[in-house]
Residue, then its C-alpha position, 0 to 999 in steps of 0.5 A: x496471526x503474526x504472519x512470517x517475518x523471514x530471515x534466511x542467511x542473506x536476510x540476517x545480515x544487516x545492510x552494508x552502505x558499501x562507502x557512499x550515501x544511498x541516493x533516490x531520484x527526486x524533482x528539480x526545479x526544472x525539467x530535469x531529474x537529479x540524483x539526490x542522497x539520502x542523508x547519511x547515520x548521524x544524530x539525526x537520520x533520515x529514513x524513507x518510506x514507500x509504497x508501491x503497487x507493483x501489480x506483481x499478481x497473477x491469474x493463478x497459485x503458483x504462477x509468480x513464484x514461477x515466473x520470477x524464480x529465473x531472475x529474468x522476468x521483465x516485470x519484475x526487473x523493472x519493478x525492482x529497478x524503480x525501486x532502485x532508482x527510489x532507495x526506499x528504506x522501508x518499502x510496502x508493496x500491495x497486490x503482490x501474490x502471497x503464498x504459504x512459505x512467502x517464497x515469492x517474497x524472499x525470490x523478489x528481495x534476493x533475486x530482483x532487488x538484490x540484484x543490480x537491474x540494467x547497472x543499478x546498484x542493488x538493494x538489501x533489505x535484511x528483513x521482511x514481513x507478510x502474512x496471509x490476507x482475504x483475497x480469493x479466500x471463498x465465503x460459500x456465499x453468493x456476495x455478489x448477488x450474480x446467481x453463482x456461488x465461488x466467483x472472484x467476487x464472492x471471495x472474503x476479499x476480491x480474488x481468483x484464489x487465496x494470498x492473490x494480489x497480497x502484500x509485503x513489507x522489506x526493510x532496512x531496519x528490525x522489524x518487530x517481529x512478535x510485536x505485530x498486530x494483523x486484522x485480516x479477521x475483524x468482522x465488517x458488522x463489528x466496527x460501530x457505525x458500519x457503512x454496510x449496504x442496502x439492499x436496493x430492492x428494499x425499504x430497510x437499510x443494511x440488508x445487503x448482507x444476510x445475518x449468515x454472511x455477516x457472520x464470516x464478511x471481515x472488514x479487509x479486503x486484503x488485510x490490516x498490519x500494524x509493523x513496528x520497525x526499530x529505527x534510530x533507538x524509535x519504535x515506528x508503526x507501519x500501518x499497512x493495508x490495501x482497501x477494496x476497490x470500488x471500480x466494480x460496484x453496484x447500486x448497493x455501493x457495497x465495495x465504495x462502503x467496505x472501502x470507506x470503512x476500510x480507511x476509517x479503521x486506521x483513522x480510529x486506530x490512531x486516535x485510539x483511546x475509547x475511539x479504538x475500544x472496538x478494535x480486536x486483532x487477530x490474537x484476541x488483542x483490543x485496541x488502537x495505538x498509544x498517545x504519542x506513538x510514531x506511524x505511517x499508514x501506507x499503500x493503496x488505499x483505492x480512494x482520490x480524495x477529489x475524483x473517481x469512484x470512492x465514496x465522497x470523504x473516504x480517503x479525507x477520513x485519514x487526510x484530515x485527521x489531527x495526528x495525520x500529516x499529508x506532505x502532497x508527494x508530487x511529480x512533474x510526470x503525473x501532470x504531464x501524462x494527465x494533460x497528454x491523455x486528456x479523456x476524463x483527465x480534462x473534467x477532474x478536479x484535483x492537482x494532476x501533480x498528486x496523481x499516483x495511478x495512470x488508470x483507463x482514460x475514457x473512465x476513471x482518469x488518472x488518480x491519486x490512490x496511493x499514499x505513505x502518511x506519517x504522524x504528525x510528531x515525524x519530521x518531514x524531509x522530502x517527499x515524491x512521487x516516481x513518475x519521471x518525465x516523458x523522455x528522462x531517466x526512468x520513464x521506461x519503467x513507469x511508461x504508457x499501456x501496457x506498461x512496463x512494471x505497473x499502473x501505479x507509481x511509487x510514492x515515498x515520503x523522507x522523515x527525520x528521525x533523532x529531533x522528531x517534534x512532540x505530538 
């Protein structure tokens, strides 16, 4: 399915840069925070990309589209500040609530960040994309093995009810609307190699699932995009997804595996060629991208390439691939928080400066789950994570428990466009 790409009256008319450069807040060389400008159009450009897990979901249909349709609703003001303050180009937001019409999405963009939040200048983003996904959508199977038939876990993709913690792209740029390829009902069993789980009870492998229930389990929690944007006469793909999270797992480790595989599938469909021949989107299309083509896979992948639950190498299957490029987007905000919080922090192995999610201390620690990854033929320019200082500007809007937008921060990553390298 194509999805919607909605475009009202507002929507089509294209951004205005309104006399200055846009501006995102980056690191400097010491404690402080800086404004620093986006380079403006010229023979090069530019351009930024961001993901972030706004957590803008709800426990039931209908409530977010409720709760932001008064323009005053204190997550969302703060989230879309943040993103303010950030001046993404092209922003990817996962586990936000999708509803038939994409009405929270269009609220979200005309209402919040079109809006100046607390004297930001306001964004505007003629274009839009989202689609149905897996969450809460009901198997009529027992996935979970609990006794009970409908639960959250027992949802095509975890989830209360259907479009719950969704996904949505705004950018600047067109957005090639007929060109998308969605992957939402790609069968688990079909990927060559699936890490599908054991039944522990049993001397067999495999058998968590009965035949029936591979028969309707995709491989997306949430779903699989490919979203090529035209930028500066170049076609880029925005490879968007959210993996399932393994938090909630079992001795079978059947959401640690479906996550793993979940992150594969980009790494194969990069690679393309007979790697990606298994591949089929949800038109019938087969296949993965072209030599050569421009990418950036984005959003929360639910994986730490050193710490937490995710399986050993899960998120490294896309980190080490040869035509992936990993800028280690940092902050001076995420270190500070880890050695303030201490907990499971304290015994981590990775680099508290990657850490993109201020998760539960006394289990998970903070992590690094979220990621933009651009191809290696894009030339990289900057790169960060929104997590300021304790006591700077911006640190209300990313904050401690209970925190004012989301667990999450954003993570953008700047490419050049107009002088890329050849891949």
């Amino acid at each position: 399915m194509r999805g919607s790409a909605l475009c009202s009256a507002t929507l089509l008319i294209a951004s205005l840069l309104l006399g200055t450069a846009p501006v995102a807040v980056a690191d400097s060389g010491d404690d402080a925070r800086r404004i620093q400008p986006i380079k403006s159009l010229g023979s090069t450009q530019d351009v930024r990309f961001a993901t972030y897990n706004a957590d803008l979901n709800r426990s039931a249909p209908g409530e977010l589209v409720r709760d932001i349709s008064t323009r005053d609703g204190p997550q969302a003001s703060a989230a879309a500040e943040l993103v303010q303050l950030s001046r993404p180009d092209v922003l990817l937001l996962n586990e936000f609530d999708h509803d038939p019409g994409g009405r929270a999405a269009e609220l979200f963009n005309t209402g919040y960040l079109g809006v100046g939040q607390n004297g930001k200048r306001a964004l505007e983003y003629p274009y839009l994309y989202t689609a149905p996904v897996n969450s809460g959508v009901g198997s009529g199977f027992d996935l979970d093995r609990d006794g009970r038939v409908g639960g959250p876990e027992d949802a095509l993709g975890t989830g209360a009810f259907e479009g719950q913690s969704g996904m949505v792209i705004y950018s600047r740029y067109p957005i090639g609307t007929e060109a998308v390829r969605t992957f939402r009902t790609f069968l688990w069993q079909d990927m060559p190699g699936a890490l599908l789980p054991d039944n522990p009870a049993t001397e067999a492998t495999g058998d968590w699932y009965t035949e029936q229930e591979l028969a309707v389990l995709p491989l997306s929690g949430t779903s699989h995009w490919d979203v090529p944007i035209r930028v500066a006469g170049k076609t880029l793909h925005v490879l968007a997804s959210n993996p399932t999270s393994a938090a909630s797992d079992g001795p079978e480790r059947r959401n640690g595996r479906r996550n793993s595989d979940e992150i594969r599938f980009w790494s194969d469909y990069v690679t393309g060629g007979s790697t990606a021949a298994y591949v089929y989107d949800d038109d019938g299309g087969t296949g993965g991208l072209g030599r050569g083509e421009r990418f950036v896979v984005m959003g929360d992948q639910n994986s730490d390439p050193e710490d937490g639950g995710s399986l050993d190498g899960a998120i490294d299957q896309l980190l080490g691939h040869r035509s992936v490029q990993d800028p280690l987007p940092s902050s001076k905000g995420a270190a500070e928080a880890a050695a303030l919080q201490g907990g499971a922090n304290a015994n981590h192995r990775g680099d508290p400066r990657l850490h993109t999610a201020d998760f539960e201390d006394r289990s998970a620690g903070n992590l690094r789950v979220d990621y933009v990854l651009p191809s290696r033929n894009l030339r990289v320019a900057d790169s960060g994570v929104f997590w300021p200082l304790l006591g700077t500007p911006g640190a209300e809007l990313t904050g401690i428990f209970p925190f004012p937008a989301s667990d999450h921060r954003l993570v953008f990553v700047d490419v050049t466009l107009g002088g890329s390298r050849s891949r």
